[in-house]
N, C-alpha and C positions, 0 to 999 in steps of 0.2 A: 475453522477460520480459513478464508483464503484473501490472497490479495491483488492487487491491480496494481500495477505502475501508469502513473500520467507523467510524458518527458516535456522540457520546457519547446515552446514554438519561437523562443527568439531571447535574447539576452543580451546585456550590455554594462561595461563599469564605466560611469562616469567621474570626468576629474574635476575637480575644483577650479572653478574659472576659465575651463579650459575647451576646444574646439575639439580634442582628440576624443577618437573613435575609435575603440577597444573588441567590437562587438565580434570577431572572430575569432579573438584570444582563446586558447584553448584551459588556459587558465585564470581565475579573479582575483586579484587585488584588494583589498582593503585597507589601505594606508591612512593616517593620519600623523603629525606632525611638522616638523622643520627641517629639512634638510639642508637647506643651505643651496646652493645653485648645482650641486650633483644631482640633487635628488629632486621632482615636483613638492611642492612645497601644499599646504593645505591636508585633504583628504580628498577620499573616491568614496561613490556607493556602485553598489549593483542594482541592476534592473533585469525582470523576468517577466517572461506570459508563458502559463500554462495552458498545454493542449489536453482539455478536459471530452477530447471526439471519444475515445473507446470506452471510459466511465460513462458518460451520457448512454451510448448505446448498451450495455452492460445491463443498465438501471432501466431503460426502455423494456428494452425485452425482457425482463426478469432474471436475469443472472445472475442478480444482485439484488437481494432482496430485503427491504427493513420490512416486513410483513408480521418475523417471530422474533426480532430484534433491532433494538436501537443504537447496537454496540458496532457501529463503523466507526473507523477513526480514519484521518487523512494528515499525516508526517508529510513536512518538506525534510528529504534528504540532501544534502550536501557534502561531499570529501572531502577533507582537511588533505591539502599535499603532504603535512609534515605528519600525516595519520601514521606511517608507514617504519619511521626512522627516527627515537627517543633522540638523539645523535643532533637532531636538528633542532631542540630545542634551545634557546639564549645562544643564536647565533645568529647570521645575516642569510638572507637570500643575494639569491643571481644577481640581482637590482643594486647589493648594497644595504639593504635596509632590515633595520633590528625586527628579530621575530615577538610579534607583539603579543603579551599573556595578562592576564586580570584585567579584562574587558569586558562588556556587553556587547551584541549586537542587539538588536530588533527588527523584525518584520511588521514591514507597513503596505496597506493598500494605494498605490498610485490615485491619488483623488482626480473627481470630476472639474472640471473649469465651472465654477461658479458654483462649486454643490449641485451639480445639474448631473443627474444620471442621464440625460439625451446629449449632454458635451461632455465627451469620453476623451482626453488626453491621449489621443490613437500616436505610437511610438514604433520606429522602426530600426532595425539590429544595427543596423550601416556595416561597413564592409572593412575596418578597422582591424589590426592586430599592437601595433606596437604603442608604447606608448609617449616614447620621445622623436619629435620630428626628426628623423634623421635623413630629411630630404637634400639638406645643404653638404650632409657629408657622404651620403651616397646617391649619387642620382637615379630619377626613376625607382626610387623605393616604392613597391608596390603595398607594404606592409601599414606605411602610415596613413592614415585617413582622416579629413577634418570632418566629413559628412555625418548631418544626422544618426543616429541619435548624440547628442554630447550634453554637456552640463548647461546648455542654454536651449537650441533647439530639438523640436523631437520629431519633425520634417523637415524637410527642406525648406519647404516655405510656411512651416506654424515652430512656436515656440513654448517650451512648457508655462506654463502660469505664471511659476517662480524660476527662477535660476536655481539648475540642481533640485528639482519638484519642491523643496518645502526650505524657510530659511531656520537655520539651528539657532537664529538670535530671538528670533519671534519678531522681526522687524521688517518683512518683506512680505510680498501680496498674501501668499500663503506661508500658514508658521507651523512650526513642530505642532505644537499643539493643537492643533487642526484637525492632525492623520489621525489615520482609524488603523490604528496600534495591533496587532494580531497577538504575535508573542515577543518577548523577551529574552535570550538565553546567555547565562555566562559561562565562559569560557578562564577556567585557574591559570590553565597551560598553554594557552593558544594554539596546542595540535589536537583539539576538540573536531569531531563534525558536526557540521549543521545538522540539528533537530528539530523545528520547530512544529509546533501543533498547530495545525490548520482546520480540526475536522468543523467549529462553528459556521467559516466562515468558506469554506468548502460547499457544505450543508447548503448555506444562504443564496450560493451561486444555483446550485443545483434548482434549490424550487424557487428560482427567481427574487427571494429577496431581495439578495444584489443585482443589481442590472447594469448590461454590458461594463462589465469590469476589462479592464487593460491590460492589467499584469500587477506587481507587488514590486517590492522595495526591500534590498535590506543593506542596515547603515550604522557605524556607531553611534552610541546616545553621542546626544550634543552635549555634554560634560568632556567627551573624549575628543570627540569633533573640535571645540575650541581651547583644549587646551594650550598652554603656552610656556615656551623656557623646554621642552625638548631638546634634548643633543643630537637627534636625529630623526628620520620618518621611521615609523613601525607600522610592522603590517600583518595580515591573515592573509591564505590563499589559498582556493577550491576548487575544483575541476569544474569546470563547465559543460554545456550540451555541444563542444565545438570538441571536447578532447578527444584522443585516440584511444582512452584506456577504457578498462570495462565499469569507471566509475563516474559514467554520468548522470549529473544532478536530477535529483525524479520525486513525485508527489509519492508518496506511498499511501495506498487503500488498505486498509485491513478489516473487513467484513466476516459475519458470523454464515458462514450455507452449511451447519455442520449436520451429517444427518446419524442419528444415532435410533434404530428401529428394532423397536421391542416384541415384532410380532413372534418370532421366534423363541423369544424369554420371558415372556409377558410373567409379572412375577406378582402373587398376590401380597398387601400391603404394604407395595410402594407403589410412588409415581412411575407411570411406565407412558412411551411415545409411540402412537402408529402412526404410518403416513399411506398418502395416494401420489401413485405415479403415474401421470395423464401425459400420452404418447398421441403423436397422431402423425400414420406413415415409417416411426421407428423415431421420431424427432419428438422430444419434450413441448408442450403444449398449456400454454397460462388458459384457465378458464378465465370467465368473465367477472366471476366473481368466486370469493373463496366458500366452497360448501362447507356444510353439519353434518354432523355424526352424533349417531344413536348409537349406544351400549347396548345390547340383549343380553339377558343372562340365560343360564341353561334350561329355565322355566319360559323361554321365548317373548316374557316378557320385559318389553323397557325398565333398566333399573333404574328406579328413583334419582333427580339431580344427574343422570348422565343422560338425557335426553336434549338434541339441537345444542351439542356441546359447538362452540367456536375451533376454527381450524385458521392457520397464516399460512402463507405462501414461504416454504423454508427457501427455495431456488428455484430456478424456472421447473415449471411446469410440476412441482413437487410441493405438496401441503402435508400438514403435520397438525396431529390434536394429542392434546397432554391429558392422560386419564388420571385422575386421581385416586389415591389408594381405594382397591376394591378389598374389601373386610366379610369374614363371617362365611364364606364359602366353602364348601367340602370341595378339593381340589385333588389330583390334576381335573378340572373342568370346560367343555368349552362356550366360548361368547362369542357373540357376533356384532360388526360392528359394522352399520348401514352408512353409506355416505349420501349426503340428499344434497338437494338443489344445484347438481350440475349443473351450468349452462356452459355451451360454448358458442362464439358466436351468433348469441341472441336463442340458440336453440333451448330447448331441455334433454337434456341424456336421463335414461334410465339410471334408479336408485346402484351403486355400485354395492354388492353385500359382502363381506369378505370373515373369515373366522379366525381368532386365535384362541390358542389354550392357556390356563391362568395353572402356573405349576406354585408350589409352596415357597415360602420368601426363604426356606432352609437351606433349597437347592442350590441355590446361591452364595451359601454360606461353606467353610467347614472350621469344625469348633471341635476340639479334642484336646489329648495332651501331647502330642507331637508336632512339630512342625512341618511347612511343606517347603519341600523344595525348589526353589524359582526354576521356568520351565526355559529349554533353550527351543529357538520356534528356527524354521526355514521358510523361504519365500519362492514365488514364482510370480510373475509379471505377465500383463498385457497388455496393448495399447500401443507400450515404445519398449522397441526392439534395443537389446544391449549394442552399443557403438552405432547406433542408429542417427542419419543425420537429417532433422526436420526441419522442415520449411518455417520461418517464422508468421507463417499466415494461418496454419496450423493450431485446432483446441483439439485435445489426447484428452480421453478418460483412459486414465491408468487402474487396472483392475490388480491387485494384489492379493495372492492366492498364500492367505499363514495356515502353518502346520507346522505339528513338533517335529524338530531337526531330526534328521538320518530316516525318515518318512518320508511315504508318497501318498497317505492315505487318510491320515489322521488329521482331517480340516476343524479348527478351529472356531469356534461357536460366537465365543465374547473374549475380545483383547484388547489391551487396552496397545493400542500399535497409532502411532505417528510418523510424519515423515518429516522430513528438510531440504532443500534444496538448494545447493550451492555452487559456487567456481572457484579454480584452484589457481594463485597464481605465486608460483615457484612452489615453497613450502605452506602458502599461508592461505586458508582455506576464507572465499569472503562470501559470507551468506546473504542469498538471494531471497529466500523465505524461509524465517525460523519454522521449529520444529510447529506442528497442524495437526492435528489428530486426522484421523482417516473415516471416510463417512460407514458405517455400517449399516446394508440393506440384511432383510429374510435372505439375499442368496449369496451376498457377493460383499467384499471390503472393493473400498474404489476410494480414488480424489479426479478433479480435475488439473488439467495442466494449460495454460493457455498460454503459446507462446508469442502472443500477437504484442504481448507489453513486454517482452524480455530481450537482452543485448544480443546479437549472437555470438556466441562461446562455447565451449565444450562445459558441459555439466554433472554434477551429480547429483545422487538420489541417496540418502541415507533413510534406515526405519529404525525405530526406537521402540521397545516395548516394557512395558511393567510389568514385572510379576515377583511376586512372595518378596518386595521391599527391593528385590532389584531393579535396575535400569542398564538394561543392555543394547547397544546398541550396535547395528548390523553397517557397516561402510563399506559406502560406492559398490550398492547394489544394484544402480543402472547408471549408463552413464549413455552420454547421447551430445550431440552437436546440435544448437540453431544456428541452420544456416539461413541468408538473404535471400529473397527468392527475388529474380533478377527482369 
């Protein structure tokens, strides 16, 4: 599994009835209640657009491939400020206002003017931070903004449909029940982060179901929104795409490219996975379409049912066919395995024929009356140098060289090794990509690293491996900088 980050292209909280313009706030608001004349009175939502450019291209070129799976998922991330600090709950923020717990929000799609996917409610950030006029007591406050976006307009000179996009009574142009509802999440504590699951509607953008979409919404249900008799406003509140910290709000992708290559093990009766890896110039290369593969057995000829087997595109320029158990052979023996119908740009390439040997499914095994002892492994790396600091324009294939520890020679066949990816801030380590298993080729362990979707920060690298019921884990075995590239 790897993942992608998509960051927001613009954001905004808007207030209830009101002109202010939030849209550079480094932090979100969600209030609802009464405050009385200290505090705005009503509620706020947030409004987003996601910049979906490096997924599109990802998915274009094959880097990203649903070919040998349907398992991507796409999470809205969001950071609870009070994620940090137990301390902070059932008390007030900076504002005054009580930290709100046992709530809903929900995520909704910004709708069309009239149901018309060709009339897009097109919405812009405006240039807003604060949220109380404080023009009359400080002059030339550069902070406060009435300008577009606000709870009425969403240009200068157009207006949203409804006041605040949809009304929470169901009695204005456009009504709750209208919106195309994505998800739902609640919140016991209100120091939750946003999680919400987007991959359907992700999905719909990508192959056009949806069209020109604007951005999304998220807002408490209208049970919370009109409630009444409050002793005060309560709130939530999120980092934004405007903060300084390393927690800005982001689409998260989680995609299958895992490659796990049996020519090396190939093991008689079980499923086992070969692949092709099509290069062209030293750069990975998508054929035109995905070829077949023949089985030969050591009689050279085609065995039965394993003839014009189907092959998927596991990642770019990489296909993958799943043999099914091969039974009844006197082994170690070898096969061979023909790949046909190459085309590349319209051409045909010659048949690619390639061999592996089918060893006993024992080998695999060991069954005795003693136990084995879990194994301690040592690592060596390639790709990104230890304190190495990279360009954020920069994709690394990291090559990871396992052998058993206080060795220099003993390379590693089959392991079961993962990595993780994280940042460290003070003591508290905050993960950037959970633990991934590691792709296994016939020659090499390898993952990609792309830092074109990632903050720049100083990072680490941890590996994880399985063996004999342990889990041991190797820390801050590479560590590295993105930096800006200027």
């Amino acid at each position: 599994m790897s993942i992608n980050n998509s960051y927001f292209s613009k954001n905004n909280t808007i207030l209830y009835d009101s002109f202010t313009n939030t849209g550079r706030n480094p932090v979100m608001e969600l209030y609802y209640g009464d405050g009385g004349i200290a505090n705005p009175k009503g509620y706020s939502r947030f409004i987003f657009d996601l910049d979906l450019g490096l997924l599109r291209e990802k998915i274009d070129d094959g880097t990203i491939s649903t070919g040998c799976t349907s398992a991507m998922t796409h999470t809205l991330r969001m950071t609870n400020t009070s994620f940090f600090d137990k301390d902070f709950l059932n008390t007030t923020t900076s504002q005054g206002r009580l930290r709100a717990t046992s709530f809903d929000l929900f995520l909704f799609r910004i709708p069309y003017t009239n149901f018309d996917p060709n009339q897009p409610q097109l919405w812009d950030e405006g240039v807003g931070y604060d949220y109380i006029d404080s023009i009359t007591n400080i002059p030339n406050d550069k902070n406060y903004s009435d300008r577009p976006s606000n709870w009425s307009g969403r240009t200068t000179i157009d207006n949203w449909e409804n006041p605040g996009i949809y009304s929470n009574t169901n009695t204005g142009i456009f009504n709750y029940n209208q919106l195309q509802i994505i998800d739902t999440q609640h919140f016991q504590f209100g120091d939750e982060n946003i999680e919400f699951d987007m991959t359907t509607e992700i999905q719909n953008v990508l192959d056009g179901t949806i069209q020109n979409p604007v951005g999304y919404g998220i807002a408490y249900l209208p049970q919370v929104e009109n409630i009444t008799g409050t002793s005060g406003t309560y709130s939530v509140e999120f980092f934004t795409r405007h903060t300084q910290t390393f927690y800005e709000p982001h689409l998260y992708t989680n995609y299958d490219d895992l490659i796990e290559d049996d020519r090396n093990l190939f093991s008689l009766g079980k499923v086992n996975k070969l692949y092709l890896y099509v290069y062209e110039d030293g750069n990975f290369l998508n054929l035109d379409q995905n070829p077949v593969v023949d089985i030969t057995g050591p009689n050279c000829q085609v065995i039965p049912g394993l003839s014009g087997l189907t092959t998927c595109r596991r990642s770019k320029g990489v296909y993958e066919v799943v043999i099914p158990p091969l039974l009844g052979y006197s082994v170690p023996c070898t096969f061979t395995d023909t790949w046909r119908n190459i085309i590349s740009n319209g051409f045909t390439l010659p048949d690619i024929i390639n061999q592996f040997t089918v060893y006993p499914l024992a080998k695999s095994f060991t069954i005795g009356t003693q136990s084995k002892d879990p194994v301690l492994y040592g690592f060596d790396f390639y790709g990104i140098k230890q304190d190495e600091k990279i360009l954020n324009t920069d994709v690394r294939k990291v090559g990871v060289i396992i052998k058993k520890a206080y060795t220099t020679n003993h390379l590693q066949l089959k392991v079961d090794a993962y990595y993780r990816v994280y940042v460290r801030e003070g003591q508290t380590e905050v993960q950037v990509q959970e633990w991934t298993k590691i792709n296994r080729t016939p020659n090499e362990y390898y993952f990609i690293f792309d830092t074109r979707d990632k903050i720049p920060n100083e990072y680490f690298i941890d590996i994880k491996v399985l063996s004999s019921g342990e889990v041991n884990t190797y820390k801050k075995q590479i560590k590295f900088q993105i930096v800006n590239k200027k």
